[in-house]
C-alpha positions, 0 to 999 in steps of 0.5 A: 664191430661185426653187426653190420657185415650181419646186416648185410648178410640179412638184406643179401639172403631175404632182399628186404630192408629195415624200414624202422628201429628200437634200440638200446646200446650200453657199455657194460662189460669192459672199461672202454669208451664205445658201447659193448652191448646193442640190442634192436627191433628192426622192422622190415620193409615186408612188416616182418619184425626182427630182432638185433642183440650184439655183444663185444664181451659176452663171458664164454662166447666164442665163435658164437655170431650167427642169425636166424631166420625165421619164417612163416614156411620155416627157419635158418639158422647161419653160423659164423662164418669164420667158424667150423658150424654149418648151415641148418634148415627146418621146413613146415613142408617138404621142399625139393629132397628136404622132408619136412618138421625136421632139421637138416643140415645143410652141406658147407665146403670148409673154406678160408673166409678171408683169402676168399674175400680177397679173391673176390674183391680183386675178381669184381676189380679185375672184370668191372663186375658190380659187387654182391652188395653194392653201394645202395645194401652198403649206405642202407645198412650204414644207415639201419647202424646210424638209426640204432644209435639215434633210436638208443641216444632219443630214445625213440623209433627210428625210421630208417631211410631208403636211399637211392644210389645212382651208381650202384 
């Protein structure tokens, strides 16, 4: 259900998009009519390879969303935004006041992700602004969801169109 807002944040931090997708989706866990359980390897458009495990029902998860991001200088682990966890970041080298081989944890003023959501929402509205994610991120991760159940349904590597939207 939330998977996509996670794609979002993805493309949002690191700017890249998905270029292809293997997948597999399953209902496994609940009697219900639509997957519960996904899992994707997305490559990027930079060859940078990901990997996508989504859960509806998993026994004891709560609050358990997040991504991690890893990479060639480091990684980034984002918790749930609707949780209490903040960010965290391992660097191999020092960068700026963060020491390097080393955790830090980095500040996250306590804030109500829904009323800001709104509150931002009604400010782009009010001032004609473009969106954070405008309507080319919202049809690219619209279609890396769309290509994860082609992928799972064929059985097959997807590729995952760019499409260019003139109004974004």
């Amino acid at each position: 259900m939330n998977t996509s807002h996670a794609l979002d944040a993805v493309q949002h931090i690191t700017g890249l998009d998905v270029f292809s997708v293997t997948a597999e989706v399953a209902t496994l866990v609940a009697d219900v009519e639509v997957e519960d359980t996904a899992a994707a390897t997305l490559r990027f458009s930079n060859g940078a390879v990901g990997s996508l495990f989504a859960g509806a029902h998993i026994a004891g998860a709560e609050r358990a969303e997040r991504i991690e991001l890893y990479g060639t200088r480091g990684q980034i682990q984002v918790p749930d935004p609707y949780g209490d966890g903040a960010p965290a970041v391992y660097l191999r080298e020092p960068w700026g006041d963060l020491a390097a081989a080393r955790w830090h944890t980095l500040p996250r003023a306590p804030t109500d992700v829904y009323a800001r959501a709104v509150e931002t929402f009604a400010r782009t509205i009010r001032s004609g602004e473009p969106t954070t994610t405008g309507a080319r991120n919202a049809r690219q991760t619209l279609a890396t969801v769309l290509a994860i159940y082609q992928s799972a349904a064929e059985r097959q590597t997807i590729h995952v169109p760019v499409r260019e939207v003139p109004y974004a």
